[in-house]
N, C-alpha and C positions, 0 to 999 in steps of 0.2 A: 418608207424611207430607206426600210437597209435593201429591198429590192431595187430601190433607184440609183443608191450606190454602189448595190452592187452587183448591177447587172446594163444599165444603162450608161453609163460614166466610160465603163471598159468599152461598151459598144461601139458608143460616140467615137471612142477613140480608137478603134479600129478603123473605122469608116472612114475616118479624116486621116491615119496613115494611108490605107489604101488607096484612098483620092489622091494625094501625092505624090506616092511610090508611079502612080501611073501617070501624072502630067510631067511629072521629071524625068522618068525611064519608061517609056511605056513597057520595052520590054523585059523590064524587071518584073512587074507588076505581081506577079502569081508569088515569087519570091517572096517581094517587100511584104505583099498583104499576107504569107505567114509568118513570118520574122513578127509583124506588128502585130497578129493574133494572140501569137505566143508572150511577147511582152505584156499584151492586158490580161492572160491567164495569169502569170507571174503575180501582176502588178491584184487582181481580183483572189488571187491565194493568198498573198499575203497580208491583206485586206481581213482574209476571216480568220486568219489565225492572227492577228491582231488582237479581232476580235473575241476569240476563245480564249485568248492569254489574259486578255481582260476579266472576263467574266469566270475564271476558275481561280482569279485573285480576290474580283467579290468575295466569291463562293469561298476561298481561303480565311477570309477577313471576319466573315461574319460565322463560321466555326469557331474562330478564336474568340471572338467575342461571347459567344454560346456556354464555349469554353469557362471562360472567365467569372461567367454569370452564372453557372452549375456548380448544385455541390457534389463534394466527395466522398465517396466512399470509399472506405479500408477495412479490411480484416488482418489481422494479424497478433503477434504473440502477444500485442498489449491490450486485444480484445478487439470491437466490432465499433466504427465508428462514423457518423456521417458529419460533416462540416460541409459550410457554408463556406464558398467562392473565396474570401477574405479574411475566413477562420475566426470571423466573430462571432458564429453561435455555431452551437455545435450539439452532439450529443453520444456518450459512449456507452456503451453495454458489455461490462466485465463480469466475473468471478471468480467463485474455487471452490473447492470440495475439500475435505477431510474425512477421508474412510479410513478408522482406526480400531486394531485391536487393542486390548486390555487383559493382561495375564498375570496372575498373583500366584503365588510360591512361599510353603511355608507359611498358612498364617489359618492355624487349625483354630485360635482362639476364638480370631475375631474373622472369619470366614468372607471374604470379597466375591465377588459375583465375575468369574471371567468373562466378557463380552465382547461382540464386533459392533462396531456402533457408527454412524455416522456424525463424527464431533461437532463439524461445520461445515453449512451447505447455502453459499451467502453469493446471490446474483447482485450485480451493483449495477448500477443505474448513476451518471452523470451528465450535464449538461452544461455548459456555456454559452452565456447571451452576453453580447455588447462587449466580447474580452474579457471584462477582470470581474464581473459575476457565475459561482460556478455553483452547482446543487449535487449534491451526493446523496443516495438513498439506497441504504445496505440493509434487508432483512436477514435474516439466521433459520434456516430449517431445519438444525442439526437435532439430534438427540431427542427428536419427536416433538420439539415446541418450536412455536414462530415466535419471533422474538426482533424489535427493530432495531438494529447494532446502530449505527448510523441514519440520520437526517439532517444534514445542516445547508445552511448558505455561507460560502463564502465572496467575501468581496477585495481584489485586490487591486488595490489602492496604489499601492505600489508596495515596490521590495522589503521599504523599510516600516511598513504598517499593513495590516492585514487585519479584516474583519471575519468572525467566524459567527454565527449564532444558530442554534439547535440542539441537536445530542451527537454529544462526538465522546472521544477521550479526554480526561481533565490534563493538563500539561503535567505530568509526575514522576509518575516511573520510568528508569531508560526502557528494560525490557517493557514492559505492558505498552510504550509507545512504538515498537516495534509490530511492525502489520503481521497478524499469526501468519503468514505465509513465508517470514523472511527469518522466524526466531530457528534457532539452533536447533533448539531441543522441542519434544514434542508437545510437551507441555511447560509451563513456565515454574521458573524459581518460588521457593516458600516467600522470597519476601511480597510477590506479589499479592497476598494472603492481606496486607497491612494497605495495599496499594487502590486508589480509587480509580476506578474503571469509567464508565460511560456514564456521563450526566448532561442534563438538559441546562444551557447557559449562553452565555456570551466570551468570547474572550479577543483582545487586540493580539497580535504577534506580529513577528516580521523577523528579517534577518538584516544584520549591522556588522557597521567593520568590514566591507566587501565578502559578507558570508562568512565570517570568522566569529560570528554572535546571533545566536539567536534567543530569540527572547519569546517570550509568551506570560501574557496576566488575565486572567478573569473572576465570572462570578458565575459559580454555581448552586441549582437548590440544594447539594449535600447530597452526600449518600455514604454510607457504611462501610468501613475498609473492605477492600475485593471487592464491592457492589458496584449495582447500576442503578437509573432511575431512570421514570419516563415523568414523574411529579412530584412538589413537594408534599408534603403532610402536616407541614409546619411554617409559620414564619422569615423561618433562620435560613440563612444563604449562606456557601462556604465563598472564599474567596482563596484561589490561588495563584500559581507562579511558579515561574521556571526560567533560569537562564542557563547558557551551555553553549561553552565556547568552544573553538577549532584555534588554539594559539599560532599554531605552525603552518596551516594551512595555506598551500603555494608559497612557501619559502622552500627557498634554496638552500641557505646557511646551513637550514635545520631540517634538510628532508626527512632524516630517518623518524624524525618525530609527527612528522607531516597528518599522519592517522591516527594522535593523540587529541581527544574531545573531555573538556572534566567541566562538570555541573553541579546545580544545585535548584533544586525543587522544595515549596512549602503548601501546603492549606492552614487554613487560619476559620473556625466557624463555633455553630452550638448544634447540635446534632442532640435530638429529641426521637426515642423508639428503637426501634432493630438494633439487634449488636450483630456481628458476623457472626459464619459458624467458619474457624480454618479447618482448612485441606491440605491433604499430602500430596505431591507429584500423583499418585495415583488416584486422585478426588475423593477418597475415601477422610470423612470428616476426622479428625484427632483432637478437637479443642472444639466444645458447646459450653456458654453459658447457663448458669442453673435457669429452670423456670422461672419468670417473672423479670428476671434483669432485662433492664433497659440501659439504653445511652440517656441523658440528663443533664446537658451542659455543654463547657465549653469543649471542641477538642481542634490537636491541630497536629500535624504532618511535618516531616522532615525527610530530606533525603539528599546525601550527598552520592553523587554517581561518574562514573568514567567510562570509555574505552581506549583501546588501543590498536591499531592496526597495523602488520609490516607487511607487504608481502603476503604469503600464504599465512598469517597466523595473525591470531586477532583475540585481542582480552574486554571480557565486560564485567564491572562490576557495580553492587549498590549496595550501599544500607536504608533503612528505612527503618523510624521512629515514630510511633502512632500512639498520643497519647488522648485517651479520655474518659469523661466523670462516667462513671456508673452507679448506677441506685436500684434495691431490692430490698422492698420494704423502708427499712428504717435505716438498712447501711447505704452510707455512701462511698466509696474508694473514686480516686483516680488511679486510672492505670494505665502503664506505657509499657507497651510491648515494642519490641524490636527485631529487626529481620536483618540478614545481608548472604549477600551470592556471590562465589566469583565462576566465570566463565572463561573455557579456553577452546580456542578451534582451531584446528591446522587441516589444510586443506592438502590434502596428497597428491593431486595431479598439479601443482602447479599455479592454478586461479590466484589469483587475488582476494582476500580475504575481506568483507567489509562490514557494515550495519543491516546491510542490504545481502540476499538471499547471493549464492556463488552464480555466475555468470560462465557455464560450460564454454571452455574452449574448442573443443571441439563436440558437439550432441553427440547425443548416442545415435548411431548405425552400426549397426552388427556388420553389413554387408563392404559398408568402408574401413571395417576395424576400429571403429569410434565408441569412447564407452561413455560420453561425459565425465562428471564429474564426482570425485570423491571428498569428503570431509569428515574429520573425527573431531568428536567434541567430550567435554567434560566438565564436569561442575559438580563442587559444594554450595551449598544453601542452608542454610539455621534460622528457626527463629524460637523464641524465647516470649513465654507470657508471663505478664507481671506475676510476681509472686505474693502480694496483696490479691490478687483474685481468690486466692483459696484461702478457705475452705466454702466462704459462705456466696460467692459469687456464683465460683466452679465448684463443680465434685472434683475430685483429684485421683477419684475409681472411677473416674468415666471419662475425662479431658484431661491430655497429655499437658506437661507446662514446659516443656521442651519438645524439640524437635530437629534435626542434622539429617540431611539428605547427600546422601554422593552418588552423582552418578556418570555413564558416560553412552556414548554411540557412536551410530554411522548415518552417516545422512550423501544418499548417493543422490547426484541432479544429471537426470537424464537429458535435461533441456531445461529451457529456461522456465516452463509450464511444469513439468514433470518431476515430483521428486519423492521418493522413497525414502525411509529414515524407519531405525530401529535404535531404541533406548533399555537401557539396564537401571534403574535406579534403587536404591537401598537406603533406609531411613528405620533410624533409631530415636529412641521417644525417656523423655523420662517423665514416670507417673504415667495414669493413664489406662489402671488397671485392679480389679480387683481386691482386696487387700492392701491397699495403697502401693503394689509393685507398679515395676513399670511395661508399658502396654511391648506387647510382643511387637518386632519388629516389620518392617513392612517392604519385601522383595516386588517389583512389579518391571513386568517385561511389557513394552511399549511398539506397539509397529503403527506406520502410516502411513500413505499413499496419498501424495496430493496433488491434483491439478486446479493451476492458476494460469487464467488468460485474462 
């Protein structure tokens, strides 16, 4: 067919010009009949680029289509990701490392192990199906055990309800809900000592008030101030809770307050077995229960908390109240111990300060004169154990019943991946020491290297 048109159609019509050119002028004829050749070249060119225009818009049409129907893949700072055409399913592959040292000074009594150690070595794994179901799965390599930090599903429902269930964080603490890649300091505050970490549960949240409220409630199997679990051992479930507002947020009246968030966090349960052991900024234990004490009852959790941010500078703070029954032998006490921290960070180049790790304005390049980013930070921390613990709970020669840490650093962000940080902290103890003095103090020089993608 395209040979008939286009090669027979132009012929014909050559042959019936040159029949004519030669019955009305004969002697035009040699003329006409190339004037009329030339017109069915013309007219048979532009016939096949017709044609070719046509079919490289196919051919256009159905790439885009191709297009549409192929997924995507990305690499970049937020990590390695493939998604589907319409971004309903999806799956990402992140991380980050913590390569840290561990330095102690002055501490002839009670002798620390100076070490380099790898703290956390945690690949993540995420996935998205159908939009609002999303799966996290974060193991821990660090410090020579595997350990599963994270496994949950969530389901988002929408903004203002959200379904979580697995092992995640309990809703508590401001710092402990702070991702280790984004906190200040190298290690966290004494009150997280009193604070519950990763448990296996359910919990509803969501954000209210156009993001100005966010809320969080569930139920977990319990676990031990500072602890984790992967199961219960018991009956008894904790239930907790958290709400923590943003009053100012996107108001104009009141920008300069705009980075102020104040909260409040509870557990409510009976916790049966393990008591903690606390630690100092430098994980070296300061507070053990005597042999044989158990938990045995009810106990439950308080926590009022805040920050603030302007600009290059930003404050965090919390207390934490952790009370419960104890039994050894034939005693039983209730005991409430209590923590609280304040944090300050002033960023020196400039950045903006937030909850969230500093955002380099300019990365580092040596060769463009780029250094990223600088931040100083600071903080006190105390906490305080019941004084019904001793004598027959605790030794009070072996477990401090105080404890006040100060410390400060520098935490440089060479990128947004990239960050270096060096801590000084200093912590003093009352009790905690032979003769019933108090335990010698504890100097420890902190460095870190982390990459997060």
């Amino acid at each position: 067919m395209r040979s008939f048109r286009g090669f027979y159609v132009p012929a014909a019509v050559v042959a019936v010009s040159i029949l004519m050119a030669r019955v009305a002028h004969p002697e035009d004829a040699p003329e006409a009949a190339e004037s009329a050749q030339r017109a069915a070249s013309l007219e048979e060119l532009d016939q096949r680029v017709r044609i070719l225009e046509r079919r490289l818009e196919l051919e256009r049409e159905a790439a885009e289509a191709k297009t549409r129907e192929s997924p995507v893949l990305t690499a970049g700072k937020d990590g390695i990701s493939l998604r589907s055409a319409d971004g309903a399913f999806g799956v990402r592959f992140k991380g980050y490392l913590h390569a840290d040292g561990r330095f102690f000074f002055e501490d002839e009594e009670r002798p620390n192990v100076d070490t380099f150690l790898i703290r956390r070595a945690r690949p993540i794994f995420e996935a998205t199906a159908f939009r609002i179901f999303d799966l996290r799965i974060m193991p821990d390599f660090g410090e020579g055990r595997t350990v599963l930090q994270d496994a949950y599903l969530d389901a988002r429902l929408l903004d203002e309800l959200k379904l979580r269930i697995g092992k995640f964080k309990e809703p508590f603490g401001i710092e402990r809900l702070q991702s280790a890649t984004d906190m200040r300091f190298i290690e966290r505050g004494l009150p997280n000592n009193l604070v519950p970490n990763r448990d296996v549960g359910g919990q509803l949240y969501g954000d209210l008030l156009g993001k100005r409220l966010n809320y969080a409630v569930g139920i977990f199997n319990g676990v031990p101030d500072g602890g984790s679990g992967d199961i219960d051992v018991t009956g008894d479930k904790d239930f907790a809770g958290r709400v923590f507002l943003l009053p100012f947020a996107g108001s104009e009246d009141f920008a300069f307050f705009e980075g102020l968030g104040i909260g409040i966090a509870g557990t409510v349960g009976n916790q049966e077995g393990a008591l903690p052991t606390l630690r100092t900024t430098g994980q070296a234990a300061f507070f053990t229960y005597a042999a044989g004490a158990r938990a045995d009852g009810s106990r439950w959790r308080i926590s009022p908390q805040a920050h603030f941010y302007r600009g290059r500078f930003g404050l965090l703070a919390e207390y934490v109240r952790s009370t419960q029954d104890v039994v050894l032998g034939a005693v039983t006490e209730t005991l409430t111990n209590e923590a609280w921290q304040v944090q300050l960070n002033w960023v020196l180049t400039g950045e903006d300060a937030g909850y969230k790790s500093v955002d380099p304005r300019h990365p580092f390049d040596a060769r463009a004169g780029n250094w990223g980013a600088v931040e100083l930070v600071a903080r006190v921390s105390s906490l305080r154990v019941d004084k019904d613990a001793f004598p027959v709970l605790a030794d009070p020669r072996v477990s401090a019943s105080d404890a006040l840490a100060v410390g400060g650093g520098v935490n440089w962000y060479l990128n947004r991946a990239v960050k270096l940080a060096v801590d000084y902290e200093w912590s003093e103890f009352d009790d905690g020491a032979a003769d019933f003095q108090d335990r010698e103090d504890e100097h420890v020089l902190l460095l870190r290297a982390q990459i997060a993608f």
